[in-house]
C-alpha positions in Angstrom: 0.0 0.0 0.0 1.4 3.0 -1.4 1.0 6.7 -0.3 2.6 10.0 -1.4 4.6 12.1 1.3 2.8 15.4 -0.4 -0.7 13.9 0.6 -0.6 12.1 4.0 -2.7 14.3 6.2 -2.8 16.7 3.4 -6.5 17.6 3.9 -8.2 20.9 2.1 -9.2 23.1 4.2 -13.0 23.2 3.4 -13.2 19.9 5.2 -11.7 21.2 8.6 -14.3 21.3 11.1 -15.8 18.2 9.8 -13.8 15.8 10.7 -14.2 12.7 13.3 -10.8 12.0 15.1 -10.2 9.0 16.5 -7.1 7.6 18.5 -6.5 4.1 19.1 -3.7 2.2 21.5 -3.1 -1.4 21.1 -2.6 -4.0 24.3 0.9 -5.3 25.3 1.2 -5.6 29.1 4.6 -3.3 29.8 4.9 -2.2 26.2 2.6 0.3 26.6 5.5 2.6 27.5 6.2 3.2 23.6 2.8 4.6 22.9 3.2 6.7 25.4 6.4 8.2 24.2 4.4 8.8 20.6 1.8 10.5 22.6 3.8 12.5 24.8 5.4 13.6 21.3 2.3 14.6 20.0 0.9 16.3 22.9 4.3 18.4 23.2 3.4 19.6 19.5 0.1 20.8 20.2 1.3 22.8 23.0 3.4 24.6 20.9 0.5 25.7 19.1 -2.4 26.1 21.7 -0.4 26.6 24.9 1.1 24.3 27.5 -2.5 23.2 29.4 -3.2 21.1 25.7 -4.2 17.9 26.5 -4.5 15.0 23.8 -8.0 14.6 25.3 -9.0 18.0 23.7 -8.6 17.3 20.2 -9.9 13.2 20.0 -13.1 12.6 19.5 -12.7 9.1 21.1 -9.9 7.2 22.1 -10.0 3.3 22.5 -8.0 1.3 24.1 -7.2 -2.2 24.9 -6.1 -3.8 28.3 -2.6 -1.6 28.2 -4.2 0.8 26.0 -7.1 0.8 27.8 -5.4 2.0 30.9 -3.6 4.5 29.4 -7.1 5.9 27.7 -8.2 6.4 31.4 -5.6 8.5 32.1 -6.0 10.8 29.2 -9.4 11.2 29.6 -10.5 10.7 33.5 -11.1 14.2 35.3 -8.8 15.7 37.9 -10.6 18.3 40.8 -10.2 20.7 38.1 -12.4 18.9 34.9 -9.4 18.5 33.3 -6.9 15.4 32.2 -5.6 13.2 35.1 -2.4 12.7 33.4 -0.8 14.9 30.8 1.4 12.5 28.0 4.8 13.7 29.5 3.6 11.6 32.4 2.6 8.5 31.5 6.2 6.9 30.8 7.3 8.0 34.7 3.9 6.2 35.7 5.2 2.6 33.7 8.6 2.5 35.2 7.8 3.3 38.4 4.8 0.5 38.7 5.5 -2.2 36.5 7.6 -3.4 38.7 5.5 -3.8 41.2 2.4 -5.1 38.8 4.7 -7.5 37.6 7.3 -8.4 40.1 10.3 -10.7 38.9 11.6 -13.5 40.1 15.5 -13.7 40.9 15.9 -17.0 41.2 17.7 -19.7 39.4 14.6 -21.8 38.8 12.5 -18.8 38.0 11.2 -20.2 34.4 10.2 -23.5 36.5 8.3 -21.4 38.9 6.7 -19.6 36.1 5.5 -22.8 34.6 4.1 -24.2 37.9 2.6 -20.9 38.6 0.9 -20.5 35.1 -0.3 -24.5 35.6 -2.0 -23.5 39.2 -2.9 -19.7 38.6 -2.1 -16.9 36.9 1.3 -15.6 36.9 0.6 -12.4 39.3 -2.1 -11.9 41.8 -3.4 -8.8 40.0 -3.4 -7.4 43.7 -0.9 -4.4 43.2 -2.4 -3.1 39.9 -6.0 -3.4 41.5 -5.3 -0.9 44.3 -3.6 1.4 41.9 -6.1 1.8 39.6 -8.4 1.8 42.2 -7.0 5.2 44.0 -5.8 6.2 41.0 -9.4 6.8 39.2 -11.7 6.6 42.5 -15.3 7.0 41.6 -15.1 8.2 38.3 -17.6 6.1 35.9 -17.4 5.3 32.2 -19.9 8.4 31.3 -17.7 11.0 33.6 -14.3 10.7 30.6 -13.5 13.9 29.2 -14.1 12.6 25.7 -15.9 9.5 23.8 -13.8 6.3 25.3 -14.2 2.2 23.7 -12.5 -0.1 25.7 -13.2 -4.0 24.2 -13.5 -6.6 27.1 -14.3 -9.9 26.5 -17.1 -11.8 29.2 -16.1 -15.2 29.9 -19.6 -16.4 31.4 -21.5 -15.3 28.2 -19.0 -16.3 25.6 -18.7 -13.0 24.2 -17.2 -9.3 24.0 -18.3 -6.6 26.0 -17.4 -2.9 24.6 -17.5 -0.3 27.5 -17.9 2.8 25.2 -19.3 6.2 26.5 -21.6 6.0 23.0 -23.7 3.1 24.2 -24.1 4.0 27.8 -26.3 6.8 26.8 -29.0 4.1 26.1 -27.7 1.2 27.9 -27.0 3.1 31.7 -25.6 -0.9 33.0 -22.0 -0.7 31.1 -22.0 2.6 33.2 -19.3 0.9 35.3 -16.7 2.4 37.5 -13.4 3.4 35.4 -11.4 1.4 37.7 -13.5 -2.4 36.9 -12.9 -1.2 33.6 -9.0 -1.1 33.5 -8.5 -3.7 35.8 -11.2 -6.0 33.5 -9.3 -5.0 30.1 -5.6 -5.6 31.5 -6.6 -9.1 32.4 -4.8 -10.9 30.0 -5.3 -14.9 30.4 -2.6 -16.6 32.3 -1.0 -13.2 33.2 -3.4 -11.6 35.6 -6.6 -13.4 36.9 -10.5 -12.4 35.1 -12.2 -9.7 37.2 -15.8 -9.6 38.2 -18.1 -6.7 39.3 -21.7 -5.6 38.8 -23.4 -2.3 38.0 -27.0 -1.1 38.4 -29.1 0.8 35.8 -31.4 3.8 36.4 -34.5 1.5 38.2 -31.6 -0.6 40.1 -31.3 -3.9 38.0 -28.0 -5.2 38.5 -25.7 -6.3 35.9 -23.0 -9.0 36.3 -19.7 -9.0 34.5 -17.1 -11.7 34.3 -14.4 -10.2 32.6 -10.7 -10.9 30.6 -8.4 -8.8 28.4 -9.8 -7.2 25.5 -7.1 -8.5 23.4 -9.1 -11.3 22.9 -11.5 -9.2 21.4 -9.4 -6.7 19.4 -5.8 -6.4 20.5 -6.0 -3.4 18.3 -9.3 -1.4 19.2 -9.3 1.0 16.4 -11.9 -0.8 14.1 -14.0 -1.1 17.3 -13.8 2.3 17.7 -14.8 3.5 14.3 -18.2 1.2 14.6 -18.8 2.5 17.7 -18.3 6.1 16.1 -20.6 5.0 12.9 -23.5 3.7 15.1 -22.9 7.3 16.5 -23.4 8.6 13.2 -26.3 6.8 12.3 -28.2 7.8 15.1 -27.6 11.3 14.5 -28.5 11.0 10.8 -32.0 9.2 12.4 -32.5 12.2 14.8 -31.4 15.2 12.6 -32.2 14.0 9.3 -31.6 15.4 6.5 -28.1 16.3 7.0 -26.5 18.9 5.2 -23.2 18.0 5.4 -21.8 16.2 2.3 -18.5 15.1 4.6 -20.1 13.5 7.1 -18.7 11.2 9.3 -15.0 11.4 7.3 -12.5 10.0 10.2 -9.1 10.7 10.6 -7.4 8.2 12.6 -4.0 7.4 14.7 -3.3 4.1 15.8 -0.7 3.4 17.7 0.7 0.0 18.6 2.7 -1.5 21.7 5.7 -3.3 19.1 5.9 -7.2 17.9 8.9 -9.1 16.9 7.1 -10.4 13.6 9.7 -10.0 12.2 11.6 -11.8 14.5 10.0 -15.2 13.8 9.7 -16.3 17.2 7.7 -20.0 16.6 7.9 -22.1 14.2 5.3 -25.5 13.4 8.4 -27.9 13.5 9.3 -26.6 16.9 5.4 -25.9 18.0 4.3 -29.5 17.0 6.2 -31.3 19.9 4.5 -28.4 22.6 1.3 -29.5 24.7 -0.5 -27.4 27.3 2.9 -26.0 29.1 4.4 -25.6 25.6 1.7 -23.2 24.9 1.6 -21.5 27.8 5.3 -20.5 28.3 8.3 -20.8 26.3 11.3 -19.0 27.0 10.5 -15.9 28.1 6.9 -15.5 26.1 3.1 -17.0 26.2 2.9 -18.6 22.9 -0.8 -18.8 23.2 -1.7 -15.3 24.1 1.5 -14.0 21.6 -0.6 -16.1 18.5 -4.1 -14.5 19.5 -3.3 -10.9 20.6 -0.8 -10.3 17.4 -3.9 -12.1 15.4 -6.7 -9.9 16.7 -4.3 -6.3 15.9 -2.9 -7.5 12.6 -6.3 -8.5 11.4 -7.3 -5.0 12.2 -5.0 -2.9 10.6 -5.4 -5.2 7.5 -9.2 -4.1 7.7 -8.7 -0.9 8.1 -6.3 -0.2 5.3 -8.1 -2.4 2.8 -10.9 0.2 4.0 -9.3 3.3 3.5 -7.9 2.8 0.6 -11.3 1.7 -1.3 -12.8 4.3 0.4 -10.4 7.2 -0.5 -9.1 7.5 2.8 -5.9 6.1 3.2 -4.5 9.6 3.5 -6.3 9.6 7.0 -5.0 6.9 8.4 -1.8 7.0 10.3 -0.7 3.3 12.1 2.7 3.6 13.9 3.6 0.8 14.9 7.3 -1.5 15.3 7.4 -5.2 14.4 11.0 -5.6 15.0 11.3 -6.0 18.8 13.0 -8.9 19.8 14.2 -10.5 23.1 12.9 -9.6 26.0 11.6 -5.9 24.9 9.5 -8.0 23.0 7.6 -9.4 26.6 4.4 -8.2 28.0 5.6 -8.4 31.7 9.6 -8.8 31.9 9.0 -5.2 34.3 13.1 -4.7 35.0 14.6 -1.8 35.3 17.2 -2.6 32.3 14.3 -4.0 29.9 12.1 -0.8 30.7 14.2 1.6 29.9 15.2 -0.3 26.4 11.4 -0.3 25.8 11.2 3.7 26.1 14.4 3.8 23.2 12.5 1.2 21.4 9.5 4.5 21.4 11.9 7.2 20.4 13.7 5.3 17.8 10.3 4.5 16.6 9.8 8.5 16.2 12.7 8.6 14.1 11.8 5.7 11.8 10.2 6.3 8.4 6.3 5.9 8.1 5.4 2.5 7.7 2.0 1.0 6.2 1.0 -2.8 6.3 1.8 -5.3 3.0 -1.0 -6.4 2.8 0.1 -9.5 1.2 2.8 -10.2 3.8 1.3 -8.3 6.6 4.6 -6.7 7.5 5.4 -2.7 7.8 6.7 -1.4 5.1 8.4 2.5 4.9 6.2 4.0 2.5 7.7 7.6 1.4 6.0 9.8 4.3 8.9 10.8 6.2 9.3 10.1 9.9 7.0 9.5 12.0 7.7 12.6 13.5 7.2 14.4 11.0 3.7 12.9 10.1 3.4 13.8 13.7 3.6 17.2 13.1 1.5 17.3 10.2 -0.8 15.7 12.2 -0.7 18.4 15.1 -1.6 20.9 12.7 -4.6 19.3 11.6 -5.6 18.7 14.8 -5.4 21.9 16.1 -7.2 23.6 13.2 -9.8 21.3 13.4 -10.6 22.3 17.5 -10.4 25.8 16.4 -12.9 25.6 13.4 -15.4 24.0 15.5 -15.1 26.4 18.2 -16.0 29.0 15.7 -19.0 26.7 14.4 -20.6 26.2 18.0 -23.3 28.2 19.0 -21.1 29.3 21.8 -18.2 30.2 19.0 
């Protein structure tokens, strides 16, 4: 899939104004720090053009994300004392490497991969207990409908067989996925064999209660941003239902960042020769990774992004899609949970050499990235900050209140 450098986010300026922006952050457990360098990046750029309290919350119409992703969606969009951000971006890589370690605490021992498989064979790998207090003080009482913008976090319910999407749109008519900001984190970030499935209930207006039994949205969609545009065109639909006829010819056009945690496709971790001889424990460790989980979280966000481009490019739209993402970790940056001090810091070069790298879109044959004449990712950073601001400022000047 080929793209132009003089037309990625290249948009006229008739459409500004019109525009649904969507941001979208995939799962991966500790990775989740090189997201949050991109976003930090990002955010720093529209400060330098709106003024140091910009926050990526302002300019998104809705931001999804999955377990990792998820949590970090909370914290760009749950409210402080003030009604604004909890976390700005600059802050989000201090929170990783200061917690991690504790969410995930290592084992120095000589037999720690023998303890790892016992413990994945009798429980889950960490008690969850840590991160569940955290989050817990962290967000308080804030509920799903309280974020600051539209938020889609995918779950997946264990007891029904089937995925449950917290997403501000659909608690307007459906007040029981109105659950606490905390159950939703915790629920998203628990990632089979890693952390163990959480369980809560909510109550609607006339005080029916709603149970959940909940894992890791990666199950669902490792990469949330396809779940995110549906929620956005239901959205759209309703609107056209309510305030039809609608004037404007440019609709519901989105323009989209997604933003992955790093794989090591290209690393070639497993092979069917090797794979063929694994039973239950070969699947669920081996070496330092999850096989399992690796196959169907890499699955779910690759399936995605092939979707999505395949998508945008029949539509026209390609231009408006921007996927940074890095599939050539290896080793142990390539983890979800190896929280050391060493590998964390390696994970946050792994997000600002990712900054530097050209702008890559998916083969769609191979499935692999591919540089595809944009620049840097900076630079389509940039380009993308511009937009964004613009677009804020246009509306302000189209609202009633403008």
């Amino acid at each position: 899939m080929e793209r132009t450098s003089s037309h990625l986010f290249q948009i006229q300026s008739e459409k500004y104004g019109e525009l649904r922006t969507v941001l979208s952050i995939d799962g991966g457990g500790i990775r989740g720090i090189i997201p949050s360098i991109i976003l930090n990046f990002l955010e720093a750029q529209l400060q330098k053009l709106d003024g140091e309290d910009a926050r990526i919350a302002d300019y998104f119409d809705v931001i999804a994300g999955t377990s990792t992703g998820g949590l970090v969606t909370a914290m760009l969009t749950a409210p402080n004392e003030k009604n604004r951000p909890l976390f700005a971006a600059k802050d989000i890589k201090a929170f990783y490497l200061d917690h991690c370690p504790k969410i995930f605490p290592q084992k120095r021992r000589p037999f720690a991969n023998a303890t790892k498989v016992i413990r994945a064979l009798s429980g889950p790998m960490y008690d969850g207990k840590y991160l569940h207090c955290l989050v817990k003080e962290m967000l308080g009482n804030t509920r799903l409908n309280q974020t600051l913008t539209n938020v889609v976090v995918p779950t997946f319910d264990i007891k029904r067989l089937q995925p449950t999407i917290f997403s501000t749109y659909e608690v307007k008519k459906n007040p029981s996925l109105n659950a606490l900001l905390s159950d939703i984190c915790i629920a998203t970030s628990a990632a089979p064999t890693y952390l163990p499935p959480h369980g809560f209930e909510t109550e609607d207006s006339s005080g029916k209660a709603r149970q959940f039994n909940l894992v890791d949205g990666g199950v669902v969609a490792n990469n949330p941003t396809l779940v995110a545009i549906g929620e956005v065109a239901k959205e759209i639909n309703r609107e056209r239902s309510d305030f039809f006829p609608i004037k404007s010819t440019n609709h519901g056009k989105f323009l989209v960042l997604s933003l992955g945690t790093g794989s090591a496709k290209k690393d070639e971790k497993y092979n069917a020769k090797e794979a063929a001889k694994w039973g239950v424990l070969g699947w669920l460790t081996n070496s330092a990774s999850t096989p399992l989980v690796d196959v169907f979280t890499e699955a779910s966000g690759d399936i995605m992004d092939l979707h999505i481009s395949t998508i945008f490019q029949v539509l026209h739209f390609e231009n408006n899609y921007l996927r940074i993402q890095d599939d050539t970790l290896s080793g142990q940056v390539s983890s979800v949970d190896i929280a050391t001090k060493e590998n964390l810091e390696d994970l946050v070069k792994v997000g600002e050499r990712l900054l530097k790298k050209p702008v890559s879109s998916v083969n769609l044959e191979t499935g692999l990235y591919e540089p595809s004449n944009q620049g840097t990712n900076e630079e389509a950073l940039i380009r993308l900050a511009k937009i964004l601001s613009r677009e804020k400022h246009l509306r302000g000047l189209r609202s009633p209140q403008g």
